[in-house]
C-alpha positions in Angstrom: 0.0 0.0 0.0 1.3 3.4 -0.8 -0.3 6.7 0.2 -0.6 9.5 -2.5 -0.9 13.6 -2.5 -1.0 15.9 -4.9 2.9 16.3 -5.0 4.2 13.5 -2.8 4.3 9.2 -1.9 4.4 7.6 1.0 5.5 4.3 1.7 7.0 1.6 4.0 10.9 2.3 4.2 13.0 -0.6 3.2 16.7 -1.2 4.1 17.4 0.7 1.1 16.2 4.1 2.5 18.6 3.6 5.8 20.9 6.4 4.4 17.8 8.7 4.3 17.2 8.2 7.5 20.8 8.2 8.8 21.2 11.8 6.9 17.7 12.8 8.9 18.5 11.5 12.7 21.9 12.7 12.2 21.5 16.5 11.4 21.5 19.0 14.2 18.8 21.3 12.5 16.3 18.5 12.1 16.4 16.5 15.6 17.7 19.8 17.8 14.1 20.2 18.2 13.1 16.5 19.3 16.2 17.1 22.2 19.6 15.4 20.1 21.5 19.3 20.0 24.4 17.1 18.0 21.5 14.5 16.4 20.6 10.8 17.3 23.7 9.0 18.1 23.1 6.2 15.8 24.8 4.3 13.2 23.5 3.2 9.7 23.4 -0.7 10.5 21.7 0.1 13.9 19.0 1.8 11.2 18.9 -1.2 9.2 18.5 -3.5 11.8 15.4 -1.4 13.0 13.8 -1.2 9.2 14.5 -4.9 8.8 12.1 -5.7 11.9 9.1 -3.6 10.7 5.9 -5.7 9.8 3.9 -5.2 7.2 1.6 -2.0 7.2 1.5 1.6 7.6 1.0 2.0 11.6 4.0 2.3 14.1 6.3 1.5 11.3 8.6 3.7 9.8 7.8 5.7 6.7 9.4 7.3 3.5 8.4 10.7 2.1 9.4 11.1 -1.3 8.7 13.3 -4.6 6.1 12.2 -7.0 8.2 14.5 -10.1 11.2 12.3 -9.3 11.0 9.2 -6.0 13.1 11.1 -4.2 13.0 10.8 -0.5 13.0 13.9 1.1 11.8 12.4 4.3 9.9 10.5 7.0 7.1 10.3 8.7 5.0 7.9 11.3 1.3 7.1 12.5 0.6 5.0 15.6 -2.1 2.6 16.7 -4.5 4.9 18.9 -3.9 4.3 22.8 -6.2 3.4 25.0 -7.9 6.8 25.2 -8.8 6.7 21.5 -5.9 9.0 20.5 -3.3 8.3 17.7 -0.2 10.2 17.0 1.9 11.3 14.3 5.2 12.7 13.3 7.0 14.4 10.2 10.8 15.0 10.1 11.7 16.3 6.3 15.4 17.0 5.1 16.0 20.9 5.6 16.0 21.2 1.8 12.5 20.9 1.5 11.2 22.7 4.5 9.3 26.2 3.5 7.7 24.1 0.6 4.4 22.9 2.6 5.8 19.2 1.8 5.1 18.8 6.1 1.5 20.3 6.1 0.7 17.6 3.1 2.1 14.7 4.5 0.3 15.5 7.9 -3.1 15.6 6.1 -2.7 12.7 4.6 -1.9 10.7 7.8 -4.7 12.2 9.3 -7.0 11.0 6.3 -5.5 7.5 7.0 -6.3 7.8 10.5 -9.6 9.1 10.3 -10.5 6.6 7.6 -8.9 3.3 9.0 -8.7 3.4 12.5 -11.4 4.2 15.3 -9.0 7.0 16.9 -11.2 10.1 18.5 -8.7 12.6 18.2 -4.2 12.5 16.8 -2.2 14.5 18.6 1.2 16.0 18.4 3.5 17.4 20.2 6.0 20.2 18.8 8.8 21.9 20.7 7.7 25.3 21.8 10.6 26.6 19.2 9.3 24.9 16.2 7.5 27.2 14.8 7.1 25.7 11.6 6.2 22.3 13.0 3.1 24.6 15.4 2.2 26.0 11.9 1.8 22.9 10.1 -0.2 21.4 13.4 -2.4 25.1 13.3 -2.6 24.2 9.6 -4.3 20.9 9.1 -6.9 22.0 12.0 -5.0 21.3 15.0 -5.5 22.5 18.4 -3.6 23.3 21.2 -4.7 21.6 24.4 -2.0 21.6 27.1 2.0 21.6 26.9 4.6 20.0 28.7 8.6 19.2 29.2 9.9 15.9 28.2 13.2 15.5 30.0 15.5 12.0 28.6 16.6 9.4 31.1 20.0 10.5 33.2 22.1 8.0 31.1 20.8 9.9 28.2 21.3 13.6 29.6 25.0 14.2 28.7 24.3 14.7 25.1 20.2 15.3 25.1 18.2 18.4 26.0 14.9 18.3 27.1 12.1 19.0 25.1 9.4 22.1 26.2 6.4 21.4 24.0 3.0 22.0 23.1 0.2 19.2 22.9 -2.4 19.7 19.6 -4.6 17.5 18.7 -7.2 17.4 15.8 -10.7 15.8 16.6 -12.1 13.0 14.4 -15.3 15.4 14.7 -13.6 18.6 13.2 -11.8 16.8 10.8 -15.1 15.7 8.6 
C-alpha cells in the first residue's frame, strides 16, 4: 500500500532508505528540536536493523516521504495505533531542503485521512517543541488545536548529550476533521 498527494508518496521504508534516515537522525537542525542538539547518536546498521524488523503495514512503522516528479525521499514520517484513550499520534521529520515548501503540512493531512478513515482514533495529537515554529504552523494548519504543553526531559544516562524538550500538545478531533 502506498499513500498518495498531490505532490508527494508515501510508503514503507525498506533497508534501502537507511541512508535517508541516517542523513535525517543525524543532522542537528532537524532533531535539535526532538532534544539530540548534535542529532541521534546512531549508526547506519543500527538503522537497518530497525527497518528490517518492521511488519507489514502503515502504523507504528517507519515511513518514506518522497517526490512524485522524481522518487526522491526527502523524508519520514510515522502514525501510531490509537492508545487506550482513543488518541493516535503522528510525526514528520523532512530533510531541511524541503522545508518552506508545505511538503510537512501535506504529508500530515494525509496521515490524518488514514487515521480518520482506517482506524477508530477520536482525536491524533502531536507534540512540537515550543521553538518549532514551523512544526506549530503545520499542526495550526491541518486544524489542530492546542490543548496543554509539557517538558519531556530524557533518562539521566541519556542527559549528557540530550536536551529536554518544552512542548505543546495539539490535537485534531475526528469530529472537526469531517
Amino acid at each position: 500500500m502506498v499513500l498518495h498527494t498531490k505532490r508527494l508518496i508515501i510508503r514503507q521504508a525498506t533497508v534501502a532508505d537507511a541512508p535517508l534516515y541516517y542523513k535525517l537522525w543525524t543532522n542537528p537542525k532537524v532533531m535539535i528540536f526532538v532534544g539530540f542538539p548534535q542529532g541521534l547518536r546512531i549508526t547506519q546498521e543500527q538503522i537497518e536493523q530497525r527497518i528490517r524488523k518492521q511488519e507489514a503495514g502503515f502504523l507504528d512503522q517507519r515511513l518514506v516521504v518522497e517526490l512524485r516528479s522524481t522518487g526522491e525521499a526527502i523524508g519520514e514520517c510515522t502514525m501510531h495505533t490509537p492508545d487506550i484513550k482513543a488518541i493516535a499520534s503522528t510525526d514528520v521529520k523532512l530533510l531541511p531542503a524541503y522545508w518552506r515548501h508545505k511538503y510537512g503540512v501535506e504529508v500530515k493531512r494525509e496521515l490524518l485521512s488514514f487515521l480518520f478513515t482506517y482506524t477508530k482514533c477520536t482525536a491524533v495529537q502531536a507534540s512540537p517543541n515550543i521553538k518549532n515554529i514551523a512544526s506549530i504552523k503545520m499542526q495550526e494548519a491541518v486544524g489542530g488545536v492546542r490543548i496543554g504543553e509539557d517538558l519531556y526531559e530524557f533518562p539521566p544516562s541519556m542527559q549528557a548529550y540530550t536536551i529536554p524538550v518544552p512542548h505543546y500538545i495539539y490535537h485534531v478531533r475526528r469530529k472537526d476533521w469531517h
